[in-house]
Structure formats: structure tokens, C-alpha cells
C-alpha positions as a Markdown table, in Angstrom:
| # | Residue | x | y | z |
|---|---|---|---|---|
| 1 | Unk | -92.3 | -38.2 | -28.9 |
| 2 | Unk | -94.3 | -35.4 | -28.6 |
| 3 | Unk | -94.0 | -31.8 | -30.6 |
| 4 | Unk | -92.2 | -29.1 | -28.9 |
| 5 | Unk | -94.0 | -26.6 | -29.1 |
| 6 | Unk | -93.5 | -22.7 | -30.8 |
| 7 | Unk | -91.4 | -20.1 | -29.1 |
| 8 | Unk | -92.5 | -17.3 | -28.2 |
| 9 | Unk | -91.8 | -14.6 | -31.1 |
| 10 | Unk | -90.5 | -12.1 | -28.0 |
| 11 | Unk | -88.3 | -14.5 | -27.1 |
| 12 | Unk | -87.6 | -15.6 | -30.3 |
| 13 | Unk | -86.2 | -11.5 | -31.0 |
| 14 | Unk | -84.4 | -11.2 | -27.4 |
| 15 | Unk | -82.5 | -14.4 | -29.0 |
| 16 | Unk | -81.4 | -13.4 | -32.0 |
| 17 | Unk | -80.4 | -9.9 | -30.7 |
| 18 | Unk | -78.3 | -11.8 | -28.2 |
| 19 | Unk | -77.0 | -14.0 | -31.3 |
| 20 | Unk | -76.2 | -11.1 | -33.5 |
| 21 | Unk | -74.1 | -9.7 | -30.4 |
| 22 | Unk | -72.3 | -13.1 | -29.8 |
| 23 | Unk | -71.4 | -13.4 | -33.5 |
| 24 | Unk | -68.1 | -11.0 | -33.5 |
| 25 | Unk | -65.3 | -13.2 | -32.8 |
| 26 | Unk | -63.7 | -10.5 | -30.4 |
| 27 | Unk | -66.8 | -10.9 | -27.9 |
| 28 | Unk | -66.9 | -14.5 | -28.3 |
| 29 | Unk | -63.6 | -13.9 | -27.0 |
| 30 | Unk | -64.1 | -11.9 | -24.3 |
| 31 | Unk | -67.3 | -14.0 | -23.1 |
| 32 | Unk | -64.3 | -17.3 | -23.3 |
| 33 | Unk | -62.1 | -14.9 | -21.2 |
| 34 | Unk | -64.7 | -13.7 | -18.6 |
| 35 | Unk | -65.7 | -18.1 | -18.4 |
| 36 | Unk | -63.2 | -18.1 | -16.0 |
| 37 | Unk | -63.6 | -15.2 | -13.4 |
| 38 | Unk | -64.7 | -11.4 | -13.4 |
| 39 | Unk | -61.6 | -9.1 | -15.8 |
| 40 | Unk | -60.5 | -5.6 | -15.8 |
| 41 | Unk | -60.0 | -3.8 | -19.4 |
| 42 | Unk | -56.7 | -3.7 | -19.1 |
| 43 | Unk | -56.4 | -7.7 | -18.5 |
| 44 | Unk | -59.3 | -8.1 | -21.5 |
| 45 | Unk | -56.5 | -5.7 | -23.7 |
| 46 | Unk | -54.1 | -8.2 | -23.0 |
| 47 | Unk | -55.2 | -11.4 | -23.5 |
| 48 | Unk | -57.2 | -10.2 | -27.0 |
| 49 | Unk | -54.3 | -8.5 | -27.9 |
| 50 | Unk | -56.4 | -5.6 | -28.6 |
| 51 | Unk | -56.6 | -1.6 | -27.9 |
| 52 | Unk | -58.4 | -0.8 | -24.8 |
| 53 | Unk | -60.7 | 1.2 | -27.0 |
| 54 | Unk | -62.1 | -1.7 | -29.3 |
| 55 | Unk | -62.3 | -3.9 | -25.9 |
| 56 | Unk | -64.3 | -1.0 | -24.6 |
| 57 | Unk | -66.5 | -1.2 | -27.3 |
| 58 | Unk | -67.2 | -4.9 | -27.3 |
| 59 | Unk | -67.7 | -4.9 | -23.9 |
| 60 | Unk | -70.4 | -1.5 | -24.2 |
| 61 | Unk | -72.3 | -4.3 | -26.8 |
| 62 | Unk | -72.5 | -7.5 | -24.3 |
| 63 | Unk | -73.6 | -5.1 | -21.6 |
| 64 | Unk | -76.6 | -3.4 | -23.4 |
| 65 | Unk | -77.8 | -6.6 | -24.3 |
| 66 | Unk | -77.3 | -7.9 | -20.9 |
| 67 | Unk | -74.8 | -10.5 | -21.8 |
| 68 | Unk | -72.1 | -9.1 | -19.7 |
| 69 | Unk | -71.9 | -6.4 | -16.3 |
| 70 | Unk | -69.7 | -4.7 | -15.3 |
| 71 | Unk | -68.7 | -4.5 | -10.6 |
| 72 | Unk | -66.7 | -1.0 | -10.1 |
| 73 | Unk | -64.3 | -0.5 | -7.5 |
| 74 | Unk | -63.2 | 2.7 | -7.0 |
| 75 | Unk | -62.0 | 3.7 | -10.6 |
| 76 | Unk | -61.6 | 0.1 | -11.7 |
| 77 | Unk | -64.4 | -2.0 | -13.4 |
| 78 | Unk | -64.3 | -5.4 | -13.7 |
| 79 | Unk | -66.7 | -7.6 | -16.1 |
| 80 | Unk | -68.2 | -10.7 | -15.3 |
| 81 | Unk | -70.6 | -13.1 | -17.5 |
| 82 | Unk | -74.0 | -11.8 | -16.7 |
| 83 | Unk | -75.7 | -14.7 | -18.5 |
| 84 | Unk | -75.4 | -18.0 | -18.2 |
| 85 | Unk | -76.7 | -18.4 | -21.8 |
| 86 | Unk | -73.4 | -17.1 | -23.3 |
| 87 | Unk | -71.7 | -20.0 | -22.0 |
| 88 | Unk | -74.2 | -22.7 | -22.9 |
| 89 | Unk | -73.2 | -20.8 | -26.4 |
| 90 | Unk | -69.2 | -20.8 | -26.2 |
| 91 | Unk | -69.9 | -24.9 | -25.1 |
| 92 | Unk | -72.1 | -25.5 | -28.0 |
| 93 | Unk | -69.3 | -24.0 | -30.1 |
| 94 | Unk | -67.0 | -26.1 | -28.8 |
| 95 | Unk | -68.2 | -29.4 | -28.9 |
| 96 | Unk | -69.9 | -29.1 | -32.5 |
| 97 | Unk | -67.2 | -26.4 | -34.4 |
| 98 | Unk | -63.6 | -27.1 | -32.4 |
| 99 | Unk | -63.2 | -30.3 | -33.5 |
């Protein structure tokens, strides 16, 4: 078996910034909500059970690290998974924490 071999520290920082973002429940939530399809706010709102402002919030977070974007029409944006990464992540979580 050979050694893998060191990552790359740049990588290594992208990483854990993207980590640090993932670790609030709430956006680990909306990432699980977004699995399925692109959502508006006010569909996010609903299914966290959460004001449109903290959604808003959480979502601002997963976009500036690129985790998330964000497809307007008209007035109306709705969110999509913007890296795959994020749900390599949520299945990780899944089959090694929801047991």
C-alpha cells in the first residue's frame, strides 16, 4: 500500500474554511434541503422553521465560500448546491453519525 501523499496547505485552508461554514447545524440543514432541488427563502423559512432573516444569513455564509448560489428570476432567487463537496459531507454524516 503505498503513502498518500501531503495536501496541499492551500487546499488544506480552502477545506477547513469550507468545514468551519458547514459546521452550524442550520446550513447543514439548508445544504440537506437544497440535496433535493434548487429553494426559494421563503421555502428554506419553512422547512427550517426559521425567520427569513437568519435563513438569509446562512445562506449569505454558504455563498461566499462558494458552497451554495444563488439563480434570480425576476425578484425571486432561488439556491441551489453549488458544490458537490457539501454533499459528499451531509453523506459522510449520515452513514458514520445517524446511526
Amino acid at each position: 500500500m503505498s503513502k498518500a501523499q501531503p495536501l496541499d496547505p492551500k487546499v488544506l485552508r480552502h477545506c477547513a474554511g469550507a468545514l468551519r461554514t458547514l459546521s452550524h447545524p442550520d446550513r447543514l440543514r439548508i445544504v440537506e434541503a437544497l440535496e433535493k432541488g434548487p429553494l426559494e427563502v421563503t421555502e428554506l423559512t419553512t422547512r427550517l422553521r426559521r425567520p427569513q432573516a437568519t435563513v438569509s444569513q446562512h445562506l449569505m455564509r454558504l455563498r461566499a465560500h462558494g458552497l451554495v448560489a444563488a439563480e434570480r428570476e425576476g425578484r425571486v432567487a432561488r439556491y441551489r448546491v453549488a458544490h458537490a463537496g457539501c454533499l459528499t459531507i451531509l453523506g459522510c454524516i449520515r452513514s458514520h453519525f445517524a446511526k
